[in-house]
The first five atom37 places (N, CA, C, CB, O) and aatype in JSON, in Angstrom:
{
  "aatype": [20, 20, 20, 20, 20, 20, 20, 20, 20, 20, 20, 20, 20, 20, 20, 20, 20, 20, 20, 20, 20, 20, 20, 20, 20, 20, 20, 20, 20, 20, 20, 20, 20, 20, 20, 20, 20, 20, 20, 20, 20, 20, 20, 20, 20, 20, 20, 20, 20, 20, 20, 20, 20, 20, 20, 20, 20, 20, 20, 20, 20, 20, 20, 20, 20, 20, 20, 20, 20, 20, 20, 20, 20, 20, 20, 20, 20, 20, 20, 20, 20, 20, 20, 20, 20, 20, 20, 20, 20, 20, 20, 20, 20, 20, 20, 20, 20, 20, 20, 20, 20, 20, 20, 20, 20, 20, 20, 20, 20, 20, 20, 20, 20, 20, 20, 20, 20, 20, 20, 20, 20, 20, 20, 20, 20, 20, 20, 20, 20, 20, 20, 20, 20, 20],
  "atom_mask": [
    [1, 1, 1, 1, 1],
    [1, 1, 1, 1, 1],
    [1, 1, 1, 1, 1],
    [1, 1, 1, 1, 1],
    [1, 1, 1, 1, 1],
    [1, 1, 1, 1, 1],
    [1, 1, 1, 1, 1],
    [1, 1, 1, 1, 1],
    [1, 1, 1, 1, 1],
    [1, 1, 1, 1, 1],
    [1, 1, 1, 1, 1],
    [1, 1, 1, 1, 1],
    [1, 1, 1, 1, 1],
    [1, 1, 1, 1, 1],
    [1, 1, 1, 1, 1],
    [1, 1, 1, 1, 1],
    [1, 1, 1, 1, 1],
    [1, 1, 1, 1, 1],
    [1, 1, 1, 1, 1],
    [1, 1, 1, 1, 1],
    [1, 1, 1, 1, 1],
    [1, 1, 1, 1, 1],
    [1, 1, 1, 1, 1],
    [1, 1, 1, 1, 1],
    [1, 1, 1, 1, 1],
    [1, 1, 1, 1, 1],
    [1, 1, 1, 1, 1],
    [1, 1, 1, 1, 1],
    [1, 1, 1, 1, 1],
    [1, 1, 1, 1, 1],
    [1, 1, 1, 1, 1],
    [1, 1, 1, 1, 1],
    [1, 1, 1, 1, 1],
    [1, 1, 1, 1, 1],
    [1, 1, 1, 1, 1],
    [1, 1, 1, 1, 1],
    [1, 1, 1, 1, 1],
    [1, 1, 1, 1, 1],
    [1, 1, 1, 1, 1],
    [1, 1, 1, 1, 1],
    [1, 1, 1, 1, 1],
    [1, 1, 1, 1, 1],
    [1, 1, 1, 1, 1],
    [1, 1, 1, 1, 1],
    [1, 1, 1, 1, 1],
    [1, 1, 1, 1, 1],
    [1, 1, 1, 1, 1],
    [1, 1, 1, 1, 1],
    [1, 1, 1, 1, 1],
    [1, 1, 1, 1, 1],
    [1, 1, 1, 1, 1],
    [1, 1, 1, 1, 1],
    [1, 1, 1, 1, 1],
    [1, 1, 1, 1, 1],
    [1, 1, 1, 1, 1],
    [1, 1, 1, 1, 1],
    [1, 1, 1, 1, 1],
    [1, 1, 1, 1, 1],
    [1, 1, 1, 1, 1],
    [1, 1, 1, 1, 1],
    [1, 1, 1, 1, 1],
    [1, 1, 1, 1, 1],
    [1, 1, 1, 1, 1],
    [1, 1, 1, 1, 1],
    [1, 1, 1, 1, 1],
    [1, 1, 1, 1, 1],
    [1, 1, 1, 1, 1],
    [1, 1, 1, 1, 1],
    [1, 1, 1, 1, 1],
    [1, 1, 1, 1, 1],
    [1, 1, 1, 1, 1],
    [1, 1, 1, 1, 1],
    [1, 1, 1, 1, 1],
    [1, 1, 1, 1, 1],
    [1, 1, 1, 1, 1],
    [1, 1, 1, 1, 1],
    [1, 1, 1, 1, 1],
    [1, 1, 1, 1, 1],
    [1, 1, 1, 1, 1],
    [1, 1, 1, 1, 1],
    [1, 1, 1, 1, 1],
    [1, 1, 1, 1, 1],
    [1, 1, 1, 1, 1],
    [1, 1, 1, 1, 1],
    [1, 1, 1, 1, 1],
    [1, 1, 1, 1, 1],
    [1, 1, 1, 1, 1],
    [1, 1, 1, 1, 1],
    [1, 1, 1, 1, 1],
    [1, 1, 1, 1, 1],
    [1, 1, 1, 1, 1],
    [1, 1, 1, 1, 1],
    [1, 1, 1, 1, 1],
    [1, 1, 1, 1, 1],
    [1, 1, 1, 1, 1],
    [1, 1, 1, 1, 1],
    [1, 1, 1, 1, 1],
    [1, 1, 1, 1, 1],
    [1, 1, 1, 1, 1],
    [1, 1, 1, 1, 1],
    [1, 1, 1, 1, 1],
    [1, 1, 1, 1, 1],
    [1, 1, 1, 1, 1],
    [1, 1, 1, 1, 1],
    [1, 1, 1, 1, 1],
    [1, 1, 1, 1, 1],
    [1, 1, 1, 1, 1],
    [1, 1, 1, 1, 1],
    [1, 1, 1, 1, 1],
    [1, 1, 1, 1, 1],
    [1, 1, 1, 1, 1],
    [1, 1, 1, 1, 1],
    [1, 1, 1, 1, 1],
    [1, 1, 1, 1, 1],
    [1, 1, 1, 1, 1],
    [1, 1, 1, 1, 1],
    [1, 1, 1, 1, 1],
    [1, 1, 1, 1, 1],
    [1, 1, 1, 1, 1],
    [1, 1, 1, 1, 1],
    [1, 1, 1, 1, 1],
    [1, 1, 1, 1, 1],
    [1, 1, 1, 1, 1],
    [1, 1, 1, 1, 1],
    [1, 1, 1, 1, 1],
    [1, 1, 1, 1, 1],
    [1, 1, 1, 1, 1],
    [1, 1, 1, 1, 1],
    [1, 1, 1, 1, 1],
    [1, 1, 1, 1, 1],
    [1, 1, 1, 1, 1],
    [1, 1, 1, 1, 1],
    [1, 1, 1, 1, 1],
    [1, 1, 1, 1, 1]
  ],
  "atom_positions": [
    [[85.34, 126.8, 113.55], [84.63, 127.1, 114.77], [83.32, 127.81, 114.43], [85.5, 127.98, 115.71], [83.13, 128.08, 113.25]],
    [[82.31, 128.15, 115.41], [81.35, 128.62, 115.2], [80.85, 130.06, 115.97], [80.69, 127.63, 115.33], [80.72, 130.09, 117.2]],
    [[80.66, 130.97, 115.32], [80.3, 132.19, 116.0], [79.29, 131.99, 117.57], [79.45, 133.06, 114.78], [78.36, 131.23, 117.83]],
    [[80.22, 133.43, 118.66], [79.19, 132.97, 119.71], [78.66, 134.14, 119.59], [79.58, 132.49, 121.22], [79.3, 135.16, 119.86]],
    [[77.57, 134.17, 119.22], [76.56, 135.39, 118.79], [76.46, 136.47, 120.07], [74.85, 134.71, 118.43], [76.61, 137.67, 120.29]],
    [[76.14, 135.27, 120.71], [75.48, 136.1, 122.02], [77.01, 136.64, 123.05], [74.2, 134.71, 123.14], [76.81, 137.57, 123.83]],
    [[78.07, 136.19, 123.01], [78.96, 136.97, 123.5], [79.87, 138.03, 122.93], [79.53, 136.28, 123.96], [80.94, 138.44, 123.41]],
    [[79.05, 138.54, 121.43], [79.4, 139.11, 120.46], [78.46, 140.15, 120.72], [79.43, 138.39, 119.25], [78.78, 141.31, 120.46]],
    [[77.62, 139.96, 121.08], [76.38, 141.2, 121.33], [76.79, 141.53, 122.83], [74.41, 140.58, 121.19], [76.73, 142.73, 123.1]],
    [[77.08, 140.9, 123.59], [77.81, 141.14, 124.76], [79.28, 142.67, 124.73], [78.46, 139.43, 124.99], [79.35, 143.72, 125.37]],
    [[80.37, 141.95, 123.5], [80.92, 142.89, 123.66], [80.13, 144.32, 123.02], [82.13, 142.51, 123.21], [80.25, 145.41, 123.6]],
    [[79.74, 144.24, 122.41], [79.12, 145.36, 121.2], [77.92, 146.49, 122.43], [77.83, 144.09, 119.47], [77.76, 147.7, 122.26]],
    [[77.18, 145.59, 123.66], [76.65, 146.21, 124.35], [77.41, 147.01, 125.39], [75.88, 145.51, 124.71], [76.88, 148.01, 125.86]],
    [[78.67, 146.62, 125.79], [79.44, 146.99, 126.93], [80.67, 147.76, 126.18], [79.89, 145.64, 127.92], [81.11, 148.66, 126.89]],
    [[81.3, 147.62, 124.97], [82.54, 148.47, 124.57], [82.05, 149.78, 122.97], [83.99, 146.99, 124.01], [82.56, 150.81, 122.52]],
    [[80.93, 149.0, 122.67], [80.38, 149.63, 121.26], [79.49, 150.96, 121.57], [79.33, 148.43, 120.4], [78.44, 150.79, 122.2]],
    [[79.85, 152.32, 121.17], [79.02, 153.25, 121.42], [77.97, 153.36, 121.21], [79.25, 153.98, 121.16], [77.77, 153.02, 120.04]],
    [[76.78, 153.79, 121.87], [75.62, 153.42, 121.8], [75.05, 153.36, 120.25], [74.95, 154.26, 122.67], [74.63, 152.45, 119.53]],
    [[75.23, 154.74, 120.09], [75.25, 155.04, 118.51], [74.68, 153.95, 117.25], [76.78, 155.27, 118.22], [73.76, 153.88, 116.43]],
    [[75.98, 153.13, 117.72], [75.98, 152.03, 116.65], [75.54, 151.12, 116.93], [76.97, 151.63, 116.17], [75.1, 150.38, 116.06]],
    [[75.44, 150.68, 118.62], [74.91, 149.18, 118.85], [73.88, 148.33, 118.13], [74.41, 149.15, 120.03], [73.87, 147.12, 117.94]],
    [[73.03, 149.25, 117.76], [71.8, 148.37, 117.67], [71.91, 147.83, 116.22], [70.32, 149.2, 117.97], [71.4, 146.75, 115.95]],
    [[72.79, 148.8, 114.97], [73.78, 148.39, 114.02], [74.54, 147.49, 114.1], [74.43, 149.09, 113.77], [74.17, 146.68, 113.25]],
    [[75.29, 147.17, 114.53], [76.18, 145.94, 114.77], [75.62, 144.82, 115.59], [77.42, 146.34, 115.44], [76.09, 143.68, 115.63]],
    [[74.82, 145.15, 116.09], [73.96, 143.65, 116.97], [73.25, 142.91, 115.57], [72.25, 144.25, 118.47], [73.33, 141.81, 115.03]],
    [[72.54, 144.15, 115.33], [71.67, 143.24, 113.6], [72.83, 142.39, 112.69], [70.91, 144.83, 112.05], [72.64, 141.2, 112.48]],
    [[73.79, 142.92, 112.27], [75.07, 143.06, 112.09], [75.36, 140.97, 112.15], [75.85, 144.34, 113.55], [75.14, 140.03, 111.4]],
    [[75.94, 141.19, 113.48], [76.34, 140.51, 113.91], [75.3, 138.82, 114.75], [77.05, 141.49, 114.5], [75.82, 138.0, 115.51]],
    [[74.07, 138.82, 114.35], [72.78, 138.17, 114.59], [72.46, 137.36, 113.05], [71.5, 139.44, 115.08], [72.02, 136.23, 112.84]],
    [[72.91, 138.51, 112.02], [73.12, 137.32, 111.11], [73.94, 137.25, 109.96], [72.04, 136.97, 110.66], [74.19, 138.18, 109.2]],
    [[74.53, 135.53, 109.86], [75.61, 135.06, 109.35], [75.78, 136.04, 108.39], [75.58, 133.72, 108.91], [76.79, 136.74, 108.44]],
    [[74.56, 136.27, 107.11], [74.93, 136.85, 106.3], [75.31, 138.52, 106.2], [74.18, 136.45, 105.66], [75.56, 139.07, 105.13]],
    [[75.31, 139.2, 107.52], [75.3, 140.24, 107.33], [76.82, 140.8, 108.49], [73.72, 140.68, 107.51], [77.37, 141.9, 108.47]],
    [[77.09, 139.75, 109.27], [78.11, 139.66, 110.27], [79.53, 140.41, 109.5], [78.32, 137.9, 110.73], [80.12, 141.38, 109.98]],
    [[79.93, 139.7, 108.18], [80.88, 140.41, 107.86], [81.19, 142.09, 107.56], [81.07, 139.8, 107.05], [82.27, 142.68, 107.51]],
    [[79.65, 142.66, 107.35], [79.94, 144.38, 107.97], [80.5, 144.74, 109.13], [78.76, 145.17, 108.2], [81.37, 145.61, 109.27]],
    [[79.96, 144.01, 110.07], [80.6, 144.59, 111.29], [82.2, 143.81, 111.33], [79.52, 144.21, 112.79], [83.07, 144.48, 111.88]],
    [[82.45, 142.98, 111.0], [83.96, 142.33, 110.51], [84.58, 143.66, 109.75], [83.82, 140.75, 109.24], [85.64, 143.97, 110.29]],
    [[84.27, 144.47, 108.74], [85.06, 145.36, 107.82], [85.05, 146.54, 109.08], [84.22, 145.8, 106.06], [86.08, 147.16, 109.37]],
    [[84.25, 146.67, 109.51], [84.17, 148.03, 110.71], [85.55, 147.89, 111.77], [82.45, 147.84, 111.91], [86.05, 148.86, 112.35]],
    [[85.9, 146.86, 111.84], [86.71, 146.6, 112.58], [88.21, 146.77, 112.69], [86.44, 145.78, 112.64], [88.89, 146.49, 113.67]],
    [[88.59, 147.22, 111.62], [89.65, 148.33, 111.13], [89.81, 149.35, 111.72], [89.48, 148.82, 110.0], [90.92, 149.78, 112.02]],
    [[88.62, 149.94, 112.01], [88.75, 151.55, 112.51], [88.45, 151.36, 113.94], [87.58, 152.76, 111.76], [87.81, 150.39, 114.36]],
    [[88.9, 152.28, 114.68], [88.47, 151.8, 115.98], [87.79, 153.12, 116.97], [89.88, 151.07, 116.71], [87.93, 153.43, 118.15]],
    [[86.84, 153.81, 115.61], [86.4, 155.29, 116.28], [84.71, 154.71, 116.89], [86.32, 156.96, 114.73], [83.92, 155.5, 117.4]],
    [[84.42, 153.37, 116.72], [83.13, 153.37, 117.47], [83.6, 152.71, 119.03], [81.86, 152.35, 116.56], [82.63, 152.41, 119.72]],
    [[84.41, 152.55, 119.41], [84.22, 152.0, 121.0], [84.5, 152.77, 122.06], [85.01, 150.9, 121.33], [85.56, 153.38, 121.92]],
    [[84.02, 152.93, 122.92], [83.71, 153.76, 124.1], [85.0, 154.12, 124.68], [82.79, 153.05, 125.14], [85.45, 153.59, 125.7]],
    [[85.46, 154.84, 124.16], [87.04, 155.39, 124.18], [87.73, 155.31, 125.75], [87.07, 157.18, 123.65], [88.89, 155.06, 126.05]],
    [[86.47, 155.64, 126.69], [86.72, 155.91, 127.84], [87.05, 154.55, 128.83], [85.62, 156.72, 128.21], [87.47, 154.46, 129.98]],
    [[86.68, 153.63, 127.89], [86.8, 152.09, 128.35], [88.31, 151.88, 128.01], [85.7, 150.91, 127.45], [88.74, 150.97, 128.72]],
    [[89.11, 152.32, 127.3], [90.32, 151.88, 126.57], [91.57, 152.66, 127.54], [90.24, 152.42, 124.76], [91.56, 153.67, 128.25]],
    [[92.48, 151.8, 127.22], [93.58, 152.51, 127.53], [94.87, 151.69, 126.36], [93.83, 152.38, 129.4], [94.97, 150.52, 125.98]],
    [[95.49, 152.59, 126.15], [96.87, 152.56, 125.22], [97.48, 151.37, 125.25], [97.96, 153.53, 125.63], [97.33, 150.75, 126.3]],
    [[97.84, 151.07, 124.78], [99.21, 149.44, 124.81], [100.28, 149.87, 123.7], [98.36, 147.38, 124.08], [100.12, 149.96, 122.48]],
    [[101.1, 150.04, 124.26], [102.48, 150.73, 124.09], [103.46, 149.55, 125.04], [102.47, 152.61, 124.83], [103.2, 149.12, 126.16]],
    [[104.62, 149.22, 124.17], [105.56, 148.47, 124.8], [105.55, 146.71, 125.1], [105.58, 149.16, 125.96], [104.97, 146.15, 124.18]],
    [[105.81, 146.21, 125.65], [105.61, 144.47, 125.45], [103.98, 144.49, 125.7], [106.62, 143.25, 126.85], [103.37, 144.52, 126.77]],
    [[103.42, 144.46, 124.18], [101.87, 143.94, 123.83], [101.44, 142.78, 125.2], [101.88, 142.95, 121.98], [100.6, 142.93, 126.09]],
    [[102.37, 141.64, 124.96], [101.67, 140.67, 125.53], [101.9, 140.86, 126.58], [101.81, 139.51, 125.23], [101.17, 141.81, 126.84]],
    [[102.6, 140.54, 127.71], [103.4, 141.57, 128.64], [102.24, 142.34, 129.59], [104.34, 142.82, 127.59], [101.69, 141.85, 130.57]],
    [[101.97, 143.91, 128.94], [100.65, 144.31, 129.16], [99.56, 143.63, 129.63], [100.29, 144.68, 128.26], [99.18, 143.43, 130.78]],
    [[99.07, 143.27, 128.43], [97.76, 142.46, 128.26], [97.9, 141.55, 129.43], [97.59, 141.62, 126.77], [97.02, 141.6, 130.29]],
    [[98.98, 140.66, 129.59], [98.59, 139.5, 130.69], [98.56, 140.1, 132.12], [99.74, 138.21, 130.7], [97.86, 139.57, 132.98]],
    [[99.35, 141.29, 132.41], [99.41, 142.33, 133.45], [97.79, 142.79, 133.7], [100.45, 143.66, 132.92], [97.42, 143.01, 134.86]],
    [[96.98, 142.91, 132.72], [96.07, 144.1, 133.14], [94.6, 143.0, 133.22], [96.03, 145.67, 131.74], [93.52, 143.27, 133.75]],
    [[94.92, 142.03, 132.69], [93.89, 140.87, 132.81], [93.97, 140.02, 134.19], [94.15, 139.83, 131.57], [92.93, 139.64, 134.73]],
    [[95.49, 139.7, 134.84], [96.15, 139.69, 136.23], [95.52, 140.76, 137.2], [97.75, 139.99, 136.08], [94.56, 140.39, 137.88]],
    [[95.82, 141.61, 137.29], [95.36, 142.7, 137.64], [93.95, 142.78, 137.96], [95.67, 143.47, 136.79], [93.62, 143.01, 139.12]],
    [[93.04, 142.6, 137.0], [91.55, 142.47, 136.93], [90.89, 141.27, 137.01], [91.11, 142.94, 135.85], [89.77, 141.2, 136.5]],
    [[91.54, 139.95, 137.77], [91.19, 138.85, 138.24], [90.33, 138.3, 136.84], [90.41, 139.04, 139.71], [89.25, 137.73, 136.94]],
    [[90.92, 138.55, 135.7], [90.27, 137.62, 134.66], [90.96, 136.45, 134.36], [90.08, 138.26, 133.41], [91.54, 136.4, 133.27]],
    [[91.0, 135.57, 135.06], [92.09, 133.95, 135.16], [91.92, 133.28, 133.99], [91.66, 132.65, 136.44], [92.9, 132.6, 133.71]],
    [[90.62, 133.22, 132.86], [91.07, 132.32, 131.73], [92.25, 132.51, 130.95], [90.16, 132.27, 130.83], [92.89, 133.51, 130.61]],
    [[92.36, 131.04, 130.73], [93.76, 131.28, 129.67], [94.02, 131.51, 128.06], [94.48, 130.14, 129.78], [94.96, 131.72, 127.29]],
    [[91.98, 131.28, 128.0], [91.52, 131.23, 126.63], [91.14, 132.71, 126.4], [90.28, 130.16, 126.37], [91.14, 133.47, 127.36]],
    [[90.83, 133.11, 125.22], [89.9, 134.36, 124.48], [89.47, 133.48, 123.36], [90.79, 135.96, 123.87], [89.97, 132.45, 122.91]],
    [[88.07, 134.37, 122.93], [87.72, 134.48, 121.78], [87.88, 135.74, 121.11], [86.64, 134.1, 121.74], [87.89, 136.87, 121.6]],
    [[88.03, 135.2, 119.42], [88.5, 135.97, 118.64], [87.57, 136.61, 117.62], [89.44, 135.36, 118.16], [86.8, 135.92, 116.95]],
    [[87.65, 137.9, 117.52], [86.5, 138.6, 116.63], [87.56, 139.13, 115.52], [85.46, 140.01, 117.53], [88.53, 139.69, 116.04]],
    [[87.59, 139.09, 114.12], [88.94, 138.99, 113.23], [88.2, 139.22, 111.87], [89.91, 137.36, 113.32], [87.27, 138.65, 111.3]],
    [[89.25, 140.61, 111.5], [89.42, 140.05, 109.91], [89.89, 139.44, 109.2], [89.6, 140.43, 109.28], [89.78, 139.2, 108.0]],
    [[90.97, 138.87, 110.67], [91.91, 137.24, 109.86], [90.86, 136.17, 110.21], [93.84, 136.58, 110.8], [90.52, 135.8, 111.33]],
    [[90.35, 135.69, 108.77], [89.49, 134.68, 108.71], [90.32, 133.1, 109.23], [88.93, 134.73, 107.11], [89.69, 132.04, 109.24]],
    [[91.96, 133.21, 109.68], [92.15, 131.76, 110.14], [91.54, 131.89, 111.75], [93.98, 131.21, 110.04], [91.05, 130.94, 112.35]],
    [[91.69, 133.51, 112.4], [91.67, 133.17, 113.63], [89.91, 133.56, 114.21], [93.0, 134.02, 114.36], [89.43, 133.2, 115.29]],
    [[89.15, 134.46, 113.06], [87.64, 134.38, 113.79], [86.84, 133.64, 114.05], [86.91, 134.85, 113.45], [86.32, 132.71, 113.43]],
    [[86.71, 134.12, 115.19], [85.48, 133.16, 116.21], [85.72, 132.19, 116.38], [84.17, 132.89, 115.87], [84.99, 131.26, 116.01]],
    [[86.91, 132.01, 117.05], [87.63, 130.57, 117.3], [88.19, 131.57, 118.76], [89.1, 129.74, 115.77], [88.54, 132.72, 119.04]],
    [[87.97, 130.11, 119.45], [88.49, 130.47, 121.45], [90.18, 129.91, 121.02], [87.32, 128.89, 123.36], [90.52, 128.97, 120.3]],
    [[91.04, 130.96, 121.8], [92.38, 130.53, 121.45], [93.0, 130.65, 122.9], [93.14, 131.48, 120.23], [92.45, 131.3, 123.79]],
    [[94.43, 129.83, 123.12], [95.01, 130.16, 124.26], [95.19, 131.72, 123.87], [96.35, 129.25, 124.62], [95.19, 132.38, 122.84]],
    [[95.34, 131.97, 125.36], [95.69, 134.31, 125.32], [96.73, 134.22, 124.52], [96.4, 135.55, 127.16], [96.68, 134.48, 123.32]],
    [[97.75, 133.85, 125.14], [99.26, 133.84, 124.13], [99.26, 133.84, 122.74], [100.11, 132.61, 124.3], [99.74, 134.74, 122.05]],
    [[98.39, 132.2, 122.11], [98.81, 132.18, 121.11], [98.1, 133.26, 120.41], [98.8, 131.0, 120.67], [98.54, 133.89, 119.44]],
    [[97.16, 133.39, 120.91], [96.13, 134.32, 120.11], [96.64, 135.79, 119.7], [94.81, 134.53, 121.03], [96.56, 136.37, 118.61]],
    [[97.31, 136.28, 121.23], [98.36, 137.83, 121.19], [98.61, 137.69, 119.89], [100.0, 138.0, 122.18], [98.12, 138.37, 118.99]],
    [[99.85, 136.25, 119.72], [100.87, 136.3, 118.4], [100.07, 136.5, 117.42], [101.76, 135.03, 118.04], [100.43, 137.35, 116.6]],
    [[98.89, 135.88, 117.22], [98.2, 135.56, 115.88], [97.47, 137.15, 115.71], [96.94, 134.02, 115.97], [96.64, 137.32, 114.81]],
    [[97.8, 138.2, 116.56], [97.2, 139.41, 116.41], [98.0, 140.47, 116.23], [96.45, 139.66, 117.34], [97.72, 141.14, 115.24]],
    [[99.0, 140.87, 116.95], [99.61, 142.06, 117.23], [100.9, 142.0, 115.98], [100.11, 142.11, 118.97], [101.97, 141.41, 115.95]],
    [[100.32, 142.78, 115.16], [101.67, 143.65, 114.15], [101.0, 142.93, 112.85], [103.89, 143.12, 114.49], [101.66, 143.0, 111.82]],
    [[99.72, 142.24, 112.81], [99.43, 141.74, 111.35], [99.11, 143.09, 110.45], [98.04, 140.61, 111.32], [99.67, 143.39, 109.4]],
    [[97.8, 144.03, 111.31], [97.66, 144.95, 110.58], [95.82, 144.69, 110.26], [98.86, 144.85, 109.34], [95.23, 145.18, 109.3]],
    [[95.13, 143.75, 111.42], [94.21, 143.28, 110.68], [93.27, 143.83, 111.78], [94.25, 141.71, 110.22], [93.73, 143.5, 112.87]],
    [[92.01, 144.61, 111.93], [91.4, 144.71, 113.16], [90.43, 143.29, 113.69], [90.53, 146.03, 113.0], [89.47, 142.67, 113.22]],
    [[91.28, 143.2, 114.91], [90.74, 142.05, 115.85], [90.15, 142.75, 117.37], [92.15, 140.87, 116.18], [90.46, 143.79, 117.96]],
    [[89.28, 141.78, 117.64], [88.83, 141.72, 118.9], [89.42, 140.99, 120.26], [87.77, 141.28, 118.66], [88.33, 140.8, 120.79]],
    [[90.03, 140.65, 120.86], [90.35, 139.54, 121.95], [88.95, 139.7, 123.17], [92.18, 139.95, 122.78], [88.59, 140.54, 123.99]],
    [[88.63, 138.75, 122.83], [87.44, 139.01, 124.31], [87.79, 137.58, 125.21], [85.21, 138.99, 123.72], [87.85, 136.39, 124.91]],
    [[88.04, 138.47, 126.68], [88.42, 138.0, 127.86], [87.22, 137.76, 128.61], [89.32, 138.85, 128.51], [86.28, 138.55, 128.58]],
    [[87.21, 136.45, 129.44], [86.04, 136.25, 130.1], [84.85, 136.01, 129.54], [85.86, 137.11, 130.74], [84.82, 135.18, 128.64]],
    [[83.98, 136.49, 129.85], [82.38, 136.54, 129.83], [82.13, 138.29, 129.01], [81.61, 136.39, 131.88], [81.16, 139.0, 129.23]],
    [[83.21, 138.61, 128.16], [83.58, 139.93, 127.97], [83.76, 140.67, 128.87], [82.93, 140.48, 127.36], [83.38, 141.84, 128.79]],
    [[84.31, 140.24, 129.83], [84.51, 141.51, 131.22], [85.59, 142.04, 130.63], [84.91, 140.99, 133.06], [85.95, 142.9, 131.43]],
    [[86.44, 142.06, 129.56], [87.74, 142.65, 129.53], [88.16, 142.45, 127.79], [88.84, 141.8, 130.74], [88.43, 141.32, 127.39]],
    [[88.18, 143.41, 127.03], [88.47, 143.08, 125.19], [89.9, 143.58, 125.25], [87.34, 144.16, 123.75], [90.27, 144.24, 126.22]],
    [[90.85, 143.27, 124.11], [91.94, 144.27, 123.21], [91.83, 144.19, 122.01], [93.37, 144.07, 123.34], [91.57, 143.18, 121.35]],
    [[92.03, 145.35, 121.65], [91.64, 145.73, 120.43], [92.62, 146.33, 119.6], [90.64, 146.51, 120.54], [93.36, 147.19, 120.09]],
    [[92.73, 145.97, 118.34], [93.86, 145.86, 117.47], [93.12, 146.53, 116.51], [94.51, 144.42, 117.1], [91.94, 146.29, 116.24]],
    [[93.75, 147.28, 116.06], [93.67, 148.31, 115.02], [94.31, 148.09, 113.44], [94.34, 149.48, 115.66], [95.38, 147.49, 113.37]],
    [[93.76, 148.52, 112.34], [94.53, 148.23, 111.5], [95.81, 149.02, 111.08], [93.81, 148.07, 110.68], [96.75, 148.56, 110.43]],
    [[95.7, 150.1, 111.49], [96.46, 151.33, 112.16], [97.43, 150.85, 112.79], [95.73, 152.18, 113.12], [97.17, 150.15, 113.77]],
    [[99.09, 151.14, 112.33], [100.23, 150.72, 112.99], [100.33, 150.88, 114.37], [101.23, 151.29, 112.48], [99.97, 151.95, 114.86]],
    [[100.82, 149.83, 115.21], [100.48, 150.79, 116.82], [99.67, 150.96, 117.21], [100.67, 151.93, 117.11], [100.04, 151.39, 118.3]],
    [[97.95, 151.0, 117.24], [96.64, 151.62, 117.36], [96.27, 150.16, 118.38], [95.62, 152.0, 115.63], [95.75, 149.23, 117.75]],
    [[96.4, 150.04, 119.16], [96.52, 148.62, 120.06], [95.53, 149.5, 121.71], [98.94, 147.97, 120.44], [95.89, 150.52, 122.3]],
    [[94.44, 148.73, 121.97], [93.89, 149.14, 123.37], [93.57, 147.57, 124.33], [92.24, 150.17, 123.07], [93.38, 146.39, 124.01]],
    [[93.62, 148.2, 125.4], [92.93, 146.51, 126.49], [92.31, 147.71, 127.17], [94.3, 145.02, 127.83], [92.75, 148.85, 127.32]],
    [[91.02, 147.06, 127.59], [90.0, 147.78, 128.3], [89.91, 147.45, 129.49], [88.84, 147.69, 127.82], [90.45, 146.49, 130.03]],
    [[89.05, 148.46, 130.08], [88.94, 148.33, 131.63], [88.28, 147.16, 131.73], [88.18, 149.48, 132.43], [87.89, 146.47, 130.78]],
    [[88.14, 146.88, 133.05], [87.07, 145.16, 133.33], [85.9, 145.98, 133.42], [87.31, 143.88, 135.11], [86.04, 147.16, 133.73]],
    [[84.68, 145.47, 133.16], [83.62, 145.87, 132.79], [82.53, 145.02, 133.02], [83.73, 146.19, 131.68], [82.24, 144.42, 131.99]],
    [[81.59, 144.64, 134.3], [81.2, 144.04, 134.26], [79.54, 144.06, 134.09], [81.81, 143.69, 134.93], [78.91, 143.0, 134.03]]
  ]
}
């Protein structure tokens, strides 16, 4: 698949603390430099904390609850990953959950037009879905 740049600068403008944005936009603008912001993605102390909330208990479950909830109807996400099978590839939500939750790898799920990310930590447990954000 092929990187969508521009809905990558999307999430990075709306969940990424200001701080760093303009870092990870350069980042992420080009091919050769994209995989920094790929290694950053482990830790999950740059995103706007106040956007996040916990995911504790059936991962997927959650996630399809709070995306329900926030009238985000696709069935697809794209994937922002340090698992190189699943980055930057649009996946069904489901399969994508599986291909994320308990690897250990920090991923992105971006919902919509990014109105809505979860974010996976490399950190056991360290799992967020964000508010809708438009």
């Amino acid at each position: 698949m092929t990187q969508n740049v521009d809905l990558e600068i999307k999430v990075i403008k709306k969940f990424i603390d200001k701080t760093k944005q303009d870092r990870y936009i350069q980042f992420v603008s080009s091919p050769k430099n994209r995989h920094k912001f790929i290694n950053d993605l482990s830790h999950f102390n740059f995103f706007k904390r106040e956007l996040l909330d916990d995911v504790k208990g059936n991962e997927e479950q959650i996630i399809l609850q709070a995306l329900q909830k926030n009238g985000v109807t696709d069935k697809t996400c794209y994937v922002i990953s340090e698992n190189v099978d699943i980055d930057t590839k649009t996946l069904d939500t489901k399969e994508a959950i599986s291909e994320t939750i308990g690897y250990g790898m920090g991923t992105i799920l971006v919902f919509g037009n990014a109105d809505m990310i979860f974010v996976e930590s490399e950190t056991m447990n360290t799992r967020f879905i964000s508010k809708r954000v438009n």
